[in-house]
mmCIF file as Biopython writes it, N, C-alpha, C and O atoms, coordinates in Angstrom:
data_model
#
loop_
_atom_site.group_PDB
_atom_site.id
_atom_site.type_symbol
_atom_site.label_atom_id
_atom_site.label_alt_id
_atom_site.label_comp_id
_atom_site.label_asym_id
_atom_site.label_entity_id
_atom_site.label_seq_id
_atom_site.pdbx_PDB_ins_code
_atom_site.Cartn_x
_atom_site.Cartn_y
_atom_site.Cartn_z
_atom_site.occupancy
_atom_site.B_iso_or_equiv
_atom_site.auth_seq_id
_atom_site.auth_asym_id
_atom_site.pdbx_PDB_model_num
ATOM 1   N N  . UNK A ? 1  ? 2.904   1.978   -11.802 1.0 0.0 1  A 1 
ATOM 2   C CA . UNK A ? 1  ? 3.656   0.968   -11.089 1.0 0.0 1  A 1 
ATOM 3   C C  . UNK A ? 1  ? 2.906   0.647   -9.789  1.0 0.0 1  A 1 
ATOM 4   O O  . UNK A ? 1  ? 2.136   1.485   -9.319  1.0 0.0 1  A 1 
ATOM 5   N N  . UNK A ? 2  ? 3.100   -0.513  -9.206  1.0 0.0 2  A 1 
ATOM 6   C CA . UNK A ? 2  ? 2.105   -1.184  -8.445  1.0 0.0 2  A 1 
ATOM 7   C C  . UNK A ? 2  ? 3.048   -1.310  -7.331  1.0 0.0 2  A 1 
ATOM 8   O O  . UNK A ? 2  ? 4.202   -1.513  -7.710  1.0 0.0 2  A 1 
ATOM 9   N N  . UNK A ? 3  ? 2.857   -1.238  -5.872  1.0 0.0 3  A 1 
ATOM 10  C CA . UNK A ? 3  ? 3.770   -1.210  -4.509  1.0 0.0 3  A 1 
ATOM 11  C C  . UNK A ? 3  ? 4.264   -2.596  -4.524  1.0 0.0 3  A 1 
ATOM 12  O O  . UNK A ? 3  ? 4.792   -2.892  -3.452  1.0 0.0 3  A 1 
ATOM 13  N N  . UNK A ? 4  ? 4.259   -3.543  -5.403  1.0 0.0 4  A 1 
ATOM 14  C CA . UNK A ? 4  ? 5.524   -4.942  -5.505  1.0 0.0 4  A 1 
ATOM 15  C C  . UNK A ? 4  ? 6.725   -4.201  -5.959  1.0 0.0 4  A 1 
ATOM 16  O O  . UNK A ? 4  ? 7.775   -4.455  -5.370  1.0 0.0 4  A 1 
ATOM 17  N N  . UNK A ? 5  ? 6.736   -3.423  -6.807  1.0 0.0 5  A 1 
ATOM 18  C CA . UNK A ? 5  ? 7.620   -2.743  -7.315  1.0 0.0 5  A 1 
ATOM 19  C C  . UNK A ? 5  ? 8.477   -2.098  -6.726  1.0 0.0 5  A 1 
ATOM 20  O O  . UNK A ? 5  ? 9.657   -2.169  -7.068  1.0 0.0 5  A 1 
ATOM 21  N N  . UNK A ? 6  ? 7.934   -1.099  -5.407  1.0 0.0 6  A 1 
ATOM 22  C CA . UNK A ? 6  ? 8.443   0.080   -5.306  1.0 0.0 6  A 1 
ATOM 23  C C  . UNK A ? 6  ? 10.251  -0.522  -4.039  1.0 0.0 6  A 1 
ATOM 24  O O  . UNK A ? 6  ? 10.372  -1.459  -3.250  1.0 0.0 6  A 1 
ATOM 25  N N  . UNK A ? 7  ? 10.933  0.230   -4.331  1.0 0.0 7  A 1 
ATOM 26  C CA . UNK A ? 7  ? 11.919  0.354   -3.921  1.0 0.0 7  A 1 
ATOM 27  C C  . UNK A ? 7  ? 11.808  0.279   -2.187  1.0 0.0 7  A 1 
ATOM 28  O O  . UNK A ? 7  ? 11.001  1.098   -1.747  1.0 0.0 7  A 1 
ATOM 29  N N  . UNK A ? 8  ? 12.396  -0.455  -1.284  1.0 0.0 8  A 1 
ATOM 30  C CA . UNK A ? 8  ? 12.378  -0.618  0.523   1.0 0.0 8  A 1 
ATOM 31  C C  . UNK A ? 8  ? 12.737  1.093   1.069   1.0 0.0 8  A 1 
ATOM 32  O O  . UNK A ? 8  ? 13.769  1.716   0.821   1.0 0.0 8  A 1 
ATOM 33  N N  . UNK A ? 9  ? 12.133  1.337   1.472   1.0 0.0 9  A 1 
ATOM 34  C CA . UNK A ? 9  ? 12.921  2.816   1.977   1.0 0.0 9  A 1 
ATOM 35  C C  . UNK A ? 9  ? 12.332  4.264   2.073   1.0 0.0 9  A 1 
ATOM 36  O O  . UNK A ? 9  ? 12.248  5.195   2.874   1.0 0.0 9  A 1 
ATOM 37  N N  . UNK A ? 10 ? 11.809  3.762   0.212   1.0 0.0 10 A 1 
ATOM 38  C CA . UNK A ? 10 ? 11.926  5.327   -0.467  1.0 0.0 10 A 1 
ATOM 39  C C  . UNK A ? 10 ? 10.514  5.285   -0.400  1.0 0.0 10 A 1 
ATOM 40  O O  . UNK A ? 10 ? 9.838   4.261   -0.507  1.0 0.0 10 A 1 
ATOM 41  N N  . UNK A ? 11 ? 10.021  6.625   -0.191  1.0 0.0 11 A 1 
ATOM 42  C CA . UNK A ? 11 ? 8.443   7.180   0.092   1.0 0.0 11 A 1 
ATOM 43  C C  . UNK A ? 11 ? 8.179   7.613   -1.106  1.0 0.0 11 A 1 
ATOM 44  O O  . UNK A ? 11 ? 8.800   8.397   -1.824  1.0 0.0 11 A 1 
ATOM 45  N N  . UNK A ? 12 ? 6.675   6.726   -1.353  1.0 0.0 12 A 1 
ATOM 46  C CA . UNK A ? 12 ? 5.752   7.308   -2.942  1.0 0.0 12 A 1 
ATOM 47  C C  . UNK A ? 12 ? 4.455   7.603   -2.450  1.0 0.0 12 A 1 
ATOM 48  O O  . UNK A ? 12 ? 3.848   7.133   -1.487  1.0 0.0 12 A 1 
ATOM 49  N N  . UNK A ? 13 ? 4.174   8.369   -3.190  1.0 0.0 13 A 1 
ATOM 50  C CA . UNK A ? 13 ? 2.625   8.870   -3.134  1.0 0.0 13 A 1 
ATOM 51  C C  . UNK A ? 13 ? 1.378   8.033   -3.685  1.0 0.0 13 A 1 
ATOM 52  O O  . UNK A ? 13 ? 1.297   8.240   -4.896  1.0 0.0 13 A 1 
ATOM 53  N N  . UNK A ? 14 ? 0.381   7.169   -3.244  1.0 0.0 14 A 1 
ATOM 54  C CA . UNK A ? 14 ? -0.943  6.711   -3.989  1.0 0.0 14 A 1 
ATOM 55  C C  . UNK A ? 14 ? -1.071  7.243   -4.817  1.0 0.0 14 A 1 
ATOM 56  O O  . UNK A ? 14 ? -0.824  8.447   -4.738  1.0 0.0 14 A 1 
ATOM 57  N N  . UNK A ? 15 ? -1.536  6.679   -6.120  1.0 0.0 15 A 1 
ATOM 58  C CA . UNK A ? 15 ? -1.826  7.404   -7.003  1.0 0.0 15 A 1 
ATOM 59  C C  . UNK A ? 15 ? -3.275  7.274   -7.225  1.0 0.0 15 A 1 
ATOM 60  O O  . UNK A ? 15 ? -4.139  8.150   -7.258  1.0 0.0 15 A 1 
ATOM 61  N N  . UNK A ? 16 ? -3.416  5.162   -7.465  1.0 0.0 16 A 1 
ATOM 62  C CA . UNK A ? 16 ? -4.531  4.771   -6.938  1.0 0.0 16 A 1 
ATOM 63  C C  . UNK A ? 16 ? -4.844  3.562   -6.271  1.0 0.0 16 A 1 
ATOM 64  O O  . UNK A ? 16 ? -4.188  2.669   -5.734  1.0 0.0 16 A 1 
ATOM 65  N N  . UNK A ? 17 ? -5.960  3.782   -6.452  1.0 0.0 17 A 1 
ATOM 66  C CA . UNK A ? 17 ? -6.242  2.084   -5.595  1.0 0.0 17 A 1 
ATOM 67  C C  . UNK A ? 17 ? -7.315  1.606   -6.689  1.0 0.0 17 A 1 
ATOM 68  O O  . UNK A ? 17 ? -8.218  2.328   -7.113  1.0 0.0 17 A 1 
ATOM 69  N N  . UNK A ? 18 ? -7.034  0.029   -7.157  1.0 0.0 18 A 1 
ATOM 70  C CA . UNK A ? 18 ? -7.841  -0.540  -7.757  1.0 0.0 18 A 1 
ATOM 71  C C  . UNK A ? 18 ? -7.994  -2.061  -7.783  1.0 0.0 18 A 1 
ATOM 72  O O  . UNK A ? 18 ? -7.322  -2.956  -8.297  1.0 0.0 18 A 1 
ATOM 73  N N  . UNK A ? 19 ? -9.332  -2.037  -6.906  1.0 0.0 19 A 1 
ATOM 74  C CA . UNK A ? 19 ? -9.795  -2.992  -6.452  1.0 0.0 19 A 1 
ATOM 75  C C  . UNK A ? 19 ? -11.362 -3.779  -6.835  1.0 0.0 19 A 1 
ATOM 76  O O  . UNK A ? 19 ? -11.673 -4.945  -6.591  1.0 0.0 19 A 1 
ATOM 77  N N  . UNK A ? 20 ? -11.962 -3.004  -7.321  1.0 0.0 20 A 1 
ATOM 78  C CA . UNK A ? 20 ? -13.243 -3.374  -7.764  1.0 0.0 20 A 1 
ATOM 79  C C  . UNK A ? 20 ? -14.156 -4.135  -6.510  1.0 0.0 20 A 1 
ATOM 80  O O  . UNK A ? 20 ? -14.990 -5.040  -6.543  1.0 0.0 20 A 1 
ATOM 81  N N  . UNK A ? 21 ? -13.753 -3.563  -5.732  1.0 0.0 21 A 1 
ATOM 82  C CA . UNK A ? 21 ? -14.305 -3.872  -4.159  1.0 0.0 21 A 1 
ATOM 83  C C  . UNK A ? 21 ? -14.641 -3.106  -3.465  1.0 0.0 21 A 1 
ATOM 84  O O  . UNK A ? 21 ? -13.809 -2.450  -2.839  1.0 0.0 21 A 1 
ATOM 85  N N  . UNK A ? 22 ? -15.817 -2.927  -3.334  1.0 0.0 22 A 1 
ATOM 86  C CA . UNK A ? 22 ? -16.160 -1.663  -2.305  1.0 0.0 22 A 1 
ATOM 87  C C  . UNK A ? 22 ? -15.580 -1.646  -0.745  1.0 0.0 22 A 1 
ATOM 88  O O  . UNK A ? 22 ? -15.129 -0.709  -0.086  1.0 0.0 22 A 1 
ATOM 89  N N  . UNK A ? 23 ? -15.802 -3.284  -0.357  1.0 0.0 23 A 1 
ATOM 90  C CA . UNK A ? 23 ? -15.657 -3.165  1.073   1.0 0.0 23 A 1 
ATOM 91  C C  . UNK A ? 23 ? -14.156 -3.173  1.065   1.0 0.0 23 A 1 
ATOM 92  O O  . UNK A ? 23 ? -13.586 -2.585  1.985   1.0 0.0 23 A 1 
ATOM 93  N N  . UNK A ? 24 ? -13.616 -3.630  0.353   1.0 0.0 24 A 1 
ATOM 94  C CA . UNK A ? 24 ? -11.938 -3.581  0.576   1.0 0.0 24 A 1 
ATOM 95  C C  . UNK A ? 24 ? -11.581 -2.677  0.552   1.0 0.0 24 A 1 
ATOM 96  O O  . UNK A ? 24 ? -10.875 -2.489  1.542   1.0 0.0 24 A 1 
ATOM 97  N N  . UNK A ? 25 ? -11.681 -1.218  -0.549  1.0 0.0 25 A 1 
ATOM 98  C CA . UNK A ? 25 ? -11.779 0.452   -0.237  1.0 0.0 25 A 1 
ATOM 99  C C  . UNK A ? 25 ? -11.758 0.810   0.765   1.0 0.0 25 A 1 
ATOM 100 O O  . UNK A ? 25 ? -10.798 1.238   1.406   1.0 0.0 25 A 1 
ATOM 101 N N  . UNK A ? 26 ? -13.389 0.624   1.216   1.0 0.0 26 A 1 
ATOM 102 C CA . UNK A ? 26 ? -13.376 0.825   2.737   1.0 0.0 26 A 1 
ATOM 103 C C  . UNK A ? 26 ? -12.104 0.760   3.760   1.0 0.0 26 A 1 
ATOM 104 O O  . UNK A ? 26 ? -11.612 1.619   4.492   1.0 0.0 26 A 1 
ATOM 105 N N  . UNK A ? 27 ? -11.793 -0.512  3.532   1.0 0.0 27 A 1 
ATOM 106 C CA . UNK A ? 27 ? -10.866 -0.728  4.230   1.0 0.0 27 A 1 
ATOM 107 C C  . UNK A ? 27 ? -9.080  -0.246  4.234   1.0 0.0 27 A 1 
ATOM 108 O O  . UNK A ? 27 ? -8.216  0.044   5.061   1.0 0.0 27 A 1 
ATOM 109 N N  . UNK A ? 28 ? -9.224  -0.387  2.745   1.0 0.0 28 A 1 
ATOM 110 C CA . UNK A ? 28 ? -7.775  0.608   2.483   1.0 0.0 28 A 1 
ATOM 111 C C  . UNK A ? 28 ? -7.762  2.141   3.448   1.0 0.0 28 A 1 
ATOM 112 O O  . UNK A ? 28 ? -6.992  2.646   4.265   1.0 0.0 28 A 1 
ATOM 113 N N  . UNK A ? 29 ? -9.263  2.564   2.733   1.0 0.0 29 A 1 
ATOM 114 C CA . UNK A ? 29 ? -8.735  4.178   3.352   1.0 0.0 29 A 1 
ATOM 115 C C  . UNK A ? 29 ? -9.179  4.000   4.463   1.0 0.0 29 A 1 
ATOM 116 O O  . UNK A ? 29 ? -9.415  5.098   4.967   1.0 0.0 29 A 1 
ATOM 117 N N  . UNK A ? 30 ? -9.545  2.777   5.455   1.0 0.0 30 A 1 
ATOM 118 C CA . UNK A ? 30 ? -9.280  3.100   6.866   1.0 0.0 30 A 1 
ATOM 119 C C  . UNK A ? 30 ? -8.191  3.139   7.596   1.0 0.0 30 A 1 
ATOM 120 O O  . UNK A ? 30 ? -8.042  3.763   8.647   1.0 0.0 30 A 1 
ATOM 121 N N  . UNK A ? 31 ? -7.242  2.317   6.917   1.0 0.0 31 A 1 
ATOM 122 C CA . UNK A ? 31 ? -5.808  2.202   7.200   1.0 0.0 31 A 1 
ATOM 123 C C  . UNK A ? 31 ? -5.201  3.666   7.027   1.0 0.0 31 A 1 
ATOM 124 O O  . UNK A ? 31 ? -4.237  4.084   7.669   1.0 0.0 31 A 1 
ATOM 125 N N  . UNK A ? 32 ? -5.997  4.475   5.942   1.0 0.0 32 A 1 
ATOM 126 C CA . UNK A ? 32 ? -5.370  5.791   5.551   1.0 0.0 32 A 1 
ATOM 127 C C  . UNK A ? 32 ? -4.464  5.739   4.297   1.0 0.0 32 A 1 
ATOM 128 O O  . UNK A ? 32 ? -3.494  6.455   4.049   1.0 0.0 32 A 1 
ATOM 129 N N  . UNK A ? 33 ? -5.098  4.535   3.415   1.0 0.0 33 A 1 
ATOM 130 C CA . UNK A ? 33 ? -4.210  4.380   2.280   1.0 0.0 33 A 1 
ATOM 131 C C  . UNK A ? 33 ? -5.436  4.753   0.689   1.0 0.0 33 A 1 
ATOM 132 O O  . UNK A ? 33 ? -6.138  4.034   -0.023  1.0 0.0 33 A 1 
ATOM 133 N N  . UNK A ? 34 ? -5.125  6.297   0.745   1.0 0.0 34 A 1 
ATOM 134 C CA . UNK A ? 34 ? -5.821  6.524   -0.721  1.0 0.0 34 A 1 
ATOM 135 C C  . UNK A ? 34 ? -5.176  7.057   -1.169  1.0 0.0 34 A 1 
ATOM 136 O O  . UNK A ? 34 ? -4.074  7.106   -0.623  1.0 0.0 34 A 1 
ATOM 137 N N  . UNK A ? 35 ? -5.363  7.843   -2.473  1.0 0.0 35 A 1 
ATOM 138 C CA . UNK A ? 35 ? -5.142  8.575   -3.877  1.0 0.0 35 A 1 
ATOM 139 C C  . UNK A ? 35 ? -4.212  9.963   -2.684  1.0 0.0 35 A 1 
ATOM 140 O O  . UNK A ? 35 ? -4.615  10.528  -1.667  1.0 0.0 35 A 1 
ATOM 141 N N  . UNK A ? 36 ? -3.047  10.055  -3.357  1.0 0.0 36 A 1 
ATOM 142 C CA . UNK A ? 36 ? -2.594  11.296  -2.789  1.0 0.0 36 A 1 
ATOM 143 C C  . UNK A ? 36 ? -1.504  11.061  -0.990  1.0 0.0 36 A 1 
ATOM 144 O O  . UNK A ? 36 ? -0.834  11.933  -0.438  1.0 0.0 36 A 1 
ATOM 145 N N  . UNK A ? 37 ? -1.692  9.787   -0.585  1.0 0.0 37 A 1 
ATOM 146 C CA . UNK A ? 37 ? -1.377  10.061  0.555   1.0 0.0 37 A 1 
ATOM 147 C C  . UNK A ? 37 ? 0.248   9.002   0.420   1.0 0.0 37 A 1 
ATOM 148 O O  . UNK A ? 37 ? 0.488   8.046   -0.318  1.0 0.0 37 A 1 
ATOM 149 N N  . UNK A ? 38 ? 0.913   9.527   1.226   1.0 0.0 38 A 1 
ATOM 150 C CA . UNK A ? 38 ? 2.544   8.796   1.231   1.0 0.0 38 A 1 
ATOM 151 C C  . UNK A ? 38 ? 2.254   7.600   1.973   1.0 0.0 38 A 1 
ATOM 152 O O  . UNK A ? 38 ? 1.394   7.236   2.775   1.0 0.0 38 A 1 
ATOM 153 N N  . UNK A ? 39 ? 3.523   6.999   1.288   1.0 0.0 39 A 1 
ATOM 154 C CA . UNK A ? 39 ? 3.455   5.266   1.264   1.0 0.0 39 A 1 
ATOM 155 C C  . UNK A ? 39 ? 4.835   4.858   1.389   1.0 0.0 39 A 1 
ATOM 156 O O  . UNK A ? 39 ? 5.620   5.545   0.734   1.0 0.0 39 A 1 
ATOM 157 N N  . UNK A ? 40 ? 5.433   3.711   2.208   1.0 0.0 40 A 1 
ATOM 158 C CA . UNK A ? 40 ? 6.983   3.537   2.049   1.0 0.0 40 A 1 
ATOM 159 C C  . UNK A ? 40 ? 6.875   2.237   2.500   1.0 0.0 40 A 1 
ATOM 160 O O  . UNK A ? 40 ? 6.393   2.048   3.616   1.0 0.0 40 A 1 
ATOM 161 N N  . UNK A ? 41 ? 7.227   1.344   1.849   1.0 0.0 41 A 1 
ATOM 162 C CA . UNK A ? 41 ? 7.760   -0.035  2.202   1.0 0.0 41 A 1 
ATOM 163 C C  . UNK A ? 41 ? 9.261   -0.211  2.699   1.0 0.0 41 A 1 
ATOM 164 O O  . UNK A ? 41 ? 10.307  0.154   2.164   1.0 0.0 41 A 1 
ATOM 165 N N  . UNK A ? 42 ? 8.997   -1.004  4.099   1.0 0.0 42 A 1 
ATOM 166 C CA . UNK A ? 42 ? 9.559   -0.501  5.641   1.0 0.0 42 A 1 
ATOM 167 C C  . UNK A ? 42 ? 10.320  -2.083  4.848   1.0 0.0 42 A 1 
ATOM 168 O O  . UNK A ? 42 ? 11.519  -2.089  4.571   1.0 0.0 42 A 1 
ATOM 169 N N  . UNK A ? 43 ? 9.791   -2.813  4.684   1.0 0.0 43 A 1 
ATOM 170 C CA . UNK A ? 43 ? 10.282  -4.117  4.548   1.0 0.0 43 A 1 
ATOM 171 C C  . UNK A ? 43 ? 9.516   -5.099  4.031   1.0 0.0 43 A 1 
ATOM 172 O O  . UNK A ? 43 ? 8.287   -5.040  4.082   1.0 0.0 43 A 1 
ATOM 173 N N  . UNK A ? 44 ? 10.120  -6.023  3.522   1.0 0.0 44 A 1 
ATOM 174 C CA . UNK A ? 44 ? 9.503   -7.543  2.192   1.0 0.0 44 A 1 
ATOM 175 C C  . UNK A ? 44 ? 10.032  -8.742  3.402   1.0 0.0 44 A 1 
ATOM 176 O O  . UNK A ? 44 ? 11.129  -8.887  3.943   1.0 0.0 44 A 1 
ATOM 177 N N  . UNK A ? 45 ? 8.957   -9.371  3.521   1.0 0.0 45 A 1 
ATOM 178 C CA . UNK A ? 45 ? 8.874   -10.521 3.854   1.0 0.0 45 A 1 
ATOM 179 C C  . UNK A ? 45 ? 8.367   -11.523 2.986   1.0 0.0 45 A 1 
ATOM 180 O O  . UNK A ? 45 ? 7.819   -11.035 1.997   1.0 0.0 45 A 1 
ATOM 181 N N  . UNK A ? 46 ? 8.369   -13.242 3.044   1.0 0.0 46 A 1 
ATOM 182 C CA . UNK A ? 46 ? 7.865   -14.357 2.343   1.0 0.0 46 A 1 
ATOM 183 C C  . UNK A ? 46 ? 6.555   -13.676 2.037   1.0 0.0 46 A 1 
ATOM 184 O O  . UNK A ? 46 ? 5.718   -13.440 2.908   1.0 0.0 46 A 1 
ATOM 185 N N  . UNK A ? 47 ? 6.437   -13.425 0.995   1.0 0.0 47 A 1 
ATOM 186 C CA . UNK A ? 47 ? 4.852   -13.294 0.394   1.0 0.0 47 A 1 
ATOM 187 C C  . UNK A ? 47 ? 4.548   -11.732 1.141   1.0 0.0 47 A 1 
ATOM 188 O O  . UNK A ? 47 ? 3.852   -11.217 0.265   1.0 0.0 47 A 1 
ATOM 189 N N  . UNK A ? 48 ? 4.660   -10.763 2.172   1.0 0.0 48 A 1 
ATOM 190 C CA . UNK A ? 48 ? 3.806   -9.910  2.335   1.0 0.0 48 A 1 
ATOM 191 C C  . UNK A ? 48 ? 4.972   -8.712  2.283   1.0 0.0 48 A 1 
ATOM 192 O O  . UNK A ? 48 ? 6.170   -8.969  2.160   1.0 0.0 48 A 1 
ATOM 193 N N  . UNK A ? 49 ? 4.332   -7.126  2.415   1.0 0.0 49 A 1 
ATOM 194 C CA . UNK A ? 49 ? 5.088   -6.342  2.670   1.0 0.0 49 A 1 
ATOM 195 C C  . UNK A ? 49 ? 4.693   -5.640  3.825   1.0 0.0 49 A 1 
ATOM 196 O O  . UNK A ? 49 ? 3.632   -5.825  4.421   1.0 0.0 49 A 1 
ATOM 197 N N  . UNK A ? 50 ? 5.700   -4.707  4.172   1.0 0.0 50 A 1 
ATOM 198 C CA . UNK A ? 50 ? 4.985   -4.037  5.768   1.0 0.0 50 A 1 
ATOM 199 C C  . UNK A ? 50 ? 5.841   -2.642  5.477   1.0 0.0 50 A 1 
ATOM 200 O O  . UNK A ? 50 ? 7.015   -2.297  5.346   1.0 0.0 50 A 1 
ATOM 201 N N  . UNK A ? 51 ? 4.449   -2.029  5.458   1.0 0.0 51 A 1 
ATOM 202 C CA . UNK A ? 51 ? 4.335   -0.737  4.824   1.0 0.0 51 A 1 
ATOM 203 C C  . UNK A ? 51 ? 3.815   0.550   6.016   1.0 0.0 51 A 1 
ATOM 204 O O  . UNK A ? 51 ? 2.790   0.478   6.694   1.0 0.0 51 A 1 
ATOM 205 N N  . UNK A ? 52 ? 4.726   1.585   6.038   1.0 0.0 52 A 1 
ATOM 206 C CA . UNK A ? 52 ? 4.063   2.776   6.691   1.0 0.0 52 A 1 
ATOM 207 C C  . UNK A ? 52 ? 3.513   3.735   5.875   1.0 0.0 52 A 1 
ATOM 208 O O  . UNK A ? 52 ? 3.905   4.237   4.822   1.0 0.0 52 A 1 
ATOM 209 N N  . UNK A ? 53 ? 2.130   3.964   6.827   1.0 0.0 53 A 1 
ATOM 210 C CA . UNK A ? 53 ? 1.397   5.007   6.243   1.0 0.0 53 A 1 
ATOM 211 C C  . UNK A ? 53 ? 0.845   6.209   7.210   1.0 0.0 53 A 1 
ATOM 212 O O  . UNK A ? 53 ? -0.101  5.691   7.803   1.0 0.0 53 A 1 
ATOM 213 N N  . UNK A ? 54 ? 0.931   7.091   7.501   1.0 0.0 54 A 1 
ATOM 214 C CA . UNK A ? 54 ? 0.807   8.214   8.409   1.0 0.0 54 A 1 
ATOM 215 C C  . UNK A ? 54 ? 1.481   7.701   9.851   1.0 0.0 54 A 1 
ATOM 216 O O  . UNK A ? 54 ? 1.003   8.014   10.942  1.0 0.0 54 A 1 
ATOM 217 N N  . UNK A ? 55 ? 2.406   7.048   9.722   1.0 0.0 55 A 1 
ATOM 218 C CA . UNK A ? 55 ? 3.322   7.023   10.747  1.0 0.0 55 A 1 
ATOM 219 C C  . UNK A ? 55 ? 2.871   5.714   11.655  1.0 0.0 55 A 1 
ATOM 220 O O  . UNK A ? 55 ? 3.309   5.595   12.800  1.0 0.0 55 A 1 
ATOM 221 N N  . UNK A ? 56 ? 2.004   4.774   11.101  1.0 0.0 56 A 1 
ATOM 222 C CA . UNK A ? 56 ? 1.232   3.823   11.224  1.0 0.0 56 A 1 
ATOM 223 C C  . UNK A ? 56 ? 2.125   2.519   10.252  1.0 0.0 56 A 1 
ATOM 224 O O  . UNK A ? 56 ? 2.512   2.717   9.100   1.0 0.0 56 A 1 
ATOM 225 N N  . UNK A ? 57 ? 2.322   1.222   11.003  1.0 0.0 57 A 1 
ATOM 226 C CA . UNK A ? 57 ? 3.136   0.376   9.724   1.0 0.0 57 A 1 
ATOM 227 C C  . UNK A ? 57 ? 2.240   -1.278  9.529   1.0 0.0 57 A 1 
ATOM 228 O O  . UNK A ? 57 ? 2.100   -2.211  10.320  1.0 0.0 57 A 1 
ATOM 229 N N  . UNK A ? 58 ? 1.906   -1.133  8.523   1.0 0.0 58 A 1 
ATOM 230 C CA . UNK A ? 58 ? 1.141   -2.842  8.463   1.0 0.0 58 A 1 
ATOM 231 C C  . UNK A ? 58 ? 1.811   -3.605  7.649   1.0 0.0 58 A 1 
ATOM 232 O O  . UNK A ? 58 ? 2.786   -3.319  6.954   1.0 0.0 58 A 1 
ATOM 233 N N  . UNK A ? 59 ? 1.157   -4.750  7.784   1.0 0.0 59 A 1 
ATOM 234 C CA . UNK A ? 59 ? 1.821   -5.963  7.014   1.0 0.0 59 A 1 
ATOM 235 C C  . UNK A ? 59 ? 0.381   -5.902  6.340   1.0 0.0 59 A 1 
ATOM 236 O O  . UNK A ? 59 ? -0.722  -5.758  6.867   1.0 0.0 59 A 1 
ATOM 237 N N  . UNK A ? 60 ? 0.887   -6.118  4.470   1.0 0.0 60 A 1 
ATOM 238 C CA . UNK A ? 60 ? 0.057   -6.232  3.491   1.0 0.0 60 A 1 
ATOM 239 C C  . UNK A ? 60 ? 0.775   -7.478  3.138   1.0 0.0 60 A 1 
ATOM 240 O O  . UNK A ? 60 ? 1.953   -7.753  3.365   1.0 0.0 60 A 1 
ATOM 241 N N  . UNK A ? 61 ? -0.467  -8.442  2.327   1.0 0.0 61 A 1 
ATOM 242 C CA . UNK A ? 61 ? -0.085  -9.198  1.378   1.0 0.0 61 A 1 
ATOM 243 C C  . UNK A ? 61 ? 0.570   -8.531  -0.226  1.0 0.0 61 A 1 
ATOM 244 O O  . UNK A ? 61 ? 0.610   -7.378  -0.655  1.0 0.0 61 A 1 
ATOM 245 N N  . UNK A ? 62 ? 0.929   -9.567  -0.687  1.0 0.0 62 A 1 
ATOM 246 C CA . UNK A ? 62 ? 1.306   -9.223  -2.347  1.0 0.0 62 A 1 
ATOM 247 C C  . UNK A ? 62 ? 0.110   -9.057  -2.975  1.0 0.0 62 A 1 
ATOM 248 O O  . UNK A ? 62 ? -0.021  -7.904  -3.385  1.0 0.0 62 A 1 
ATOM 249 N N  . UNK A ? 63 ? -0.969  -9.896  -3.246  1.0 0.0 63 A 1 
ATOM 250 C CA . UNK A ? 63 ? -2.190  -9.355  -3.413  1.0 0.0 63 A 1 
ATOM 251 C C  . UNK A ? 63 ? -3.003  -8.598  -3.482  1.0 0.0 63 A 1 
ATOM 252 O O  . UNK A ? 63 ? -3.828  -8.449  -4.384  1.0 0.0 63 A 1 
ATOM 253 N N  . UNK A ? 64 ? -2.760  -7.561  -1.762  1.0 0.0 64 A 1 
ATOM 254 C CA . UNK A ? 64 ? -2.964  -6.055  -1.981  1.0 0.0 64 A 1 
ATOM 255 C C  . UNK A ? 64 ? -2.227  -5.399  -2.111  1.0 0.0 64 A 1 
ATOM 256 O O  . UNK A ? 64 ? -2.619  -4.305  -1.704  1.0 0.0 64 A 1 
ATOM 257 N N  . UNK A ? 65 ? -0.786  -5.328  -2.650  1.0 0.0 65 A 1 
ATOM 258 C CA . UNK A ? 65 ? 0.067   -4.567  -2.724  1.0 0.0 65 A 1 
ATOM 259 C C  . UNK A ? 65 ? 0.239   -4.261  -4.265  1.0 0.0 65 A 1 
ATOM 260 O O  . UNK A ? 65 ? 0.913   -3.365  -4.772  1.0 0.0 65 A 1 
ATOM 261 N N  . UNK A ? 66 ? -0.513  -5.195  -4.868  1.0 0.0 66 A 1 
ATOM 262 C CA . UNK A ? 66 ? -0.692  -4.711  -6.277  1.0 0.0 66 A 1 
ATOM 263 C C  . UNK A ? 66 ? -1.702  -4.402  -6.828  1.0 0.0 66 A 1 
ATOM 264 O O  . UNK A ? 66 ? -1.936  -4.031  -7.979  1.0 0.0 66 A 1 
ATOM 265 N N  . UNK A ? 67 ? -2.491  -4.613  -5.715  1.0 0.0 67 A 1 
ATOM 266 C CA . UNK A ? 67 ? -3.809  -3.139  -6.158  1.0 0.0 67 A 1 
ATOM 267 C C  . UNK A ? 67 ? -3.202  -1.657  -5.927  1.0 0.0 67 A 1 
ATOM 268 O O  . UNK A ? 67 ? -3.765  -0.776  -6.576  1.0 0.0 67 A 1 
ATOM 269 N N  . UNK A ? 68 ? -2.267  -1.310  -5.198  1.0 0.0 68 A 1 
ATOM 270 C CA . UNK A ? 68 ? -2.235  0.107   -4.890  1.0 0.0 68 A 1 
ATOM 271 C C  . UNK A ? 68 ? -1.119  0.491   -5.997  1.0 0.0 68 A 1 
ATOM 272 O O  . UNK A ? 68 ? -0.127  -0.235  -6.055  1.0 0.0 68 A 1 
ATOM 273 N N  . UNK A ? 69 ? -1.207  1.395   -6.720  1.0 0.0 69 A 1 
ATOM 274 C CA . UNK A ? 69 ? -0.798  2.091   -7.557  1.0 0.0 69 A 1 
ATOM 275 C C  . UNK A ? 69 ? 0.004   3.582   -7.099  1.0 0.0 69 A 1 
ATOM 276 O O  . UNK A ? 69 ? -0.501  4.686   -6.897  1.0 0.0 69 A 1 
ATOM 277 N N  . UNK A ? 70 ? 1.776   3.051   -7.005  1.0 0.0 70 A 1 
ATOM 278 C CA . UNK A ? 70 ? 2.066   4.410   -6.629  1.0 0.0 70 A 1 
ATOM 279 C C  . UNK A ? 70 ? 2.710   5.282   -8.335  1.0 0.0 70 A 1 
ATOM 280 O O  . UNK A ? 70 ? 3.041   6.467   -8.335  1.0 0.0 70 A 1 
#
């Protein structure tokens, strides 16, 4: 299941990330978003979500929110 999916609230774990992008990787796990680490969608807005990750909260598009695989 892909983080469009996941429920507002409730904390899931990465399972993965798949992107076929190196530099976008990069960039996921600079945010601190890889394989193994907790994930919770704080809230859904028009088109994006805004997601905490080590106590850190961003606004993702839908786009990347269905690369990450919780």
């Amino acid at each position: 299941m892909n983080l469009t999916k996941a429920v507002e609230g409730q904390e899931y774990v990465i399972s993965d990330i798949v992107t076929g992008d190196e530099e976008l990787d990069a960039f996921l796990f600079s945010l601190g978003c890889y394989s193994g680490e907790k994930i919770t969608v704080v809230s859904r807005l028009k088109g994006t979500c805004v997601v905490s990750i080590k106590d850190a909260r961003y606004s993702i598009d839908n786009q990347l929110a269905e690369v990450i695989l919780i």
